[in-house]
Structures are given as structure tokens and as C-alpha cells.
N, C-alpha and C positions, 0 to 999 in steps of 0.2 A: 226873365232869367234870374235864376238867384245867385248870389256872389256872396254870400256870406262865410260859408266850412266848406273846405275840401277833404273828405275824409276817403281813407284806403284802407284795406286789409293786403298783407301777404306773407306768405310761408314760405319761411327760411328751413334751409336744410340745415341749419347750425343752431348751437345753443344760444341762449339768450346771452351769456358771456363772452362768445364769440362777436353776436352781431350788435352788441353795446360796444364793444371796442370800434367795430366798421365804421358805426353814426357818428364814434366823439374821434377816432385820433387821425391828427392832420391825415398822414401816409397812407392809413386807409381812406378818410374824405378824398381824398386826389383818385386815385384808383377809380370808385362806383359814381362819382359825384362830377368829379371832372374842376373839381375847385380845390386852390390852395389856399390851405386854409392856416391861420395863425390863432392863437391863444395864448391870453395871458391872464391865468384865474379865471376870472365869468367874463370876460370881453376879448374881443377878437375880430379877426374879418376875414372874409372868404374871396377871393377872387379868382377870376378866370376869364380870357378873352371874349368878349361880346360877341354872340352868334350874326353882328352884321358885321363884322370886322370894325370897329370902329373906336378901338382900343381894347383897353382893360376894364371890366365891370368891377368892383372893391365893395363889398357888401357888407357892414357893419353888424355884429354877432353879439347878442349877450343871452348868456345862459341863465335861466330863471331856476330850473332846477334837475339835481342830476344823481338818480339813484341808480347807481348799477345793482346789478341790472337789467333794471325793471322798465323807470322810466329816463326819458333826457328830453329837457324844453327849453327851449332859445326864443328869442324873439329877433326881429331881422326885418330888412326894408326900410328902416326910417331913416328922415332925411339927415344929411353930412352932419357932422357936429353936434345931432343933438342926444341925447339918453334914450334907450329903447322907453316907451311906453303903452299901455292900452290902446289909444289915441293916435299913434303913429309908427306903428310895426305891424307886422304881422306876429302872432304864435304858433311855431310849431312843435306838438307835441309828438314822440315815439313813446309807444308805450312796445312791452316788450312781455311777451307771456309764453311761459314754455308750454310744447303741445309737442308731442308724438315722440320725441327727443332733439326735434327741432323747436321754432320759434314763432309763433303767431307776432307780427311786428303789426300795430294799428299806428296808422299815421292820422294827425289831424293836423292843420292848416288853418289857423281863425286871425279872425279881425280884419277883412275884410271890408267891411260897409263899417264898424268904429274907425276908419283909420277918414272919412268925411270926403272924399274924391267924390268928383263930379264922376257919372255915369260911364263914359266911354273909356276913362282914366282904369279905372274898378272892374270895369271888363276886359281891357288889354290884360292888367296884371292876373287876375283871377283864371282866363284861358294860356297864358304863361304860364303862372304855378301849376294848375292843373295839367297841361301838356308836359310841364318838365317833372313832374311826379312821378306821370305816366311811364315816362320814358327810364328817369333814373330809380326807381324803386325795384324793377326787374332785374338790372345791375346788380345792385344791393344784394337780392339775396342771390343770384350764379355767382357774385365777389366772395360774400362771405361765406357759402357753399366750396367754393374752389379750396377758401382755406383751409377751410376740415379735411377734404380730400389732399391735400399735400404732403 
């Protein structure tokens, strides 16, 4: 199995300035995401109760870079207290490109096998991200689709 990129295509019925707002601002992250989300400059954290019930998941965010928009890239996952890095995050990139007068939105998800987890470890996470991609990316664009139509 390869666990290295998770990558997605999908098409928004909104502008690329519509769905660069959905990805970066907390109100919208809650809404398609289901995470609340906090920021302050390029660091932040997202959290929202763990799908076992088993508290509050708090997931540590920093922003690498943010062009509205086009593109928005955060790093995320690494462990309590320490600095996002190559080494120990994940990256995920939005890239954002206008099509039809909507939005081709390409996701990518890397660092994977750089982040050095044993096998079974890398495969929990990697069928996680992938199944919750799945799931909240089609959100994403009926969310920011709704907003145009309002």
C-alpha cells in the first residue's frame, strides 16, 4: 500500500474568493469541517470531539503559506509542544484555480512516510485522512455553493 500523498480534485460552484474564505476562516472551518478552529497569525489549532467519544481531539496548525486566492498551506499533526516541521507534520496544500465561473479546488496531503512511524501507525493515519477527505471535501463545495446561492 502506498501512504505517501493523498491527493483530490473537486469542483466548487463558487469562486475561487468565495471558497479561499470557506478553507481559512474559523466560522466557515466549523460549518464544512466540523472543527473549531482558532488563529493567531500563522499558528492555531483546530479541534472538535473525537469520533470515539473520548474527549476533545486539539490539533496544532501552522500556516506555511497563504495566497488568496489561489493557494492556502498549513502543516498539522505533529506532536504537543513542538514546531510544525518536514519531519513531523503532515502538508496540506489547496490549491485553487478558477474554471467555468466556479472553482477547480486540488487538495494535496504529503508527509506521510517523512514523518518515520512504524507501519501500522502510517496506515491508521493515512486511511483517517483519506476517509475524512472523502467525506469533508464534498461538504466543502454544497457549503460554499450554498453561500453564492443565499
Amino acid at each position: 500500500m502506498e501512504n505517501g500523498t493523498i491527493e483530490r480534485e473537486i469542483r466548487v460552484a463558487a469562486t475561487p474568493e468565495v471558497v479561499y474564505e470557506v478553507i481559512t476562516r474559523p466560522e466557515h472551518i466549523a460549518a464544512w469541517w466540523g472543527f473549531d478552529a482558532v488563529f493567531e497569525g500563522s499558528t492555531g489549532t483546530m479541534s472538535r470531539p473525537r469520533r470515539d467519544g473520548s474527549g476533545t481531539a486539539v490539533v496544532p496548525v501552522s500556516v506555511v503559506e497563504a495566497e488568496p486566492p489561489r493557494r492556502f498551506v498549513f502543516r498539522w499533526v505533529q506532536p504537543d509542544g513542538q514546531a510544525a516541521t518536514p519531519e513531523n507534520s503532515f502538508l496540506v496544500t489547496f490549491e485553487l484555480v478558477p474554471e467555468d465561473g466556479g472553482t477547480l479546488l486540488k487538495l494535496t496531503e504529503a508527509g506521510f512516510r517523512e514523518i518515520g512511524w512504524e507501519a501500522a501507525r502510517l496506515e491508521e493515519y493515512y486511511r483517517d485522512h483519506t476517509a475524512g477527505w472523502d467525506e469533508h471535501l464534498p461538504q466543502l463545495a454544497a457549503y460554499a455553493a450554498g453561500l453564492v446561492r443565499s
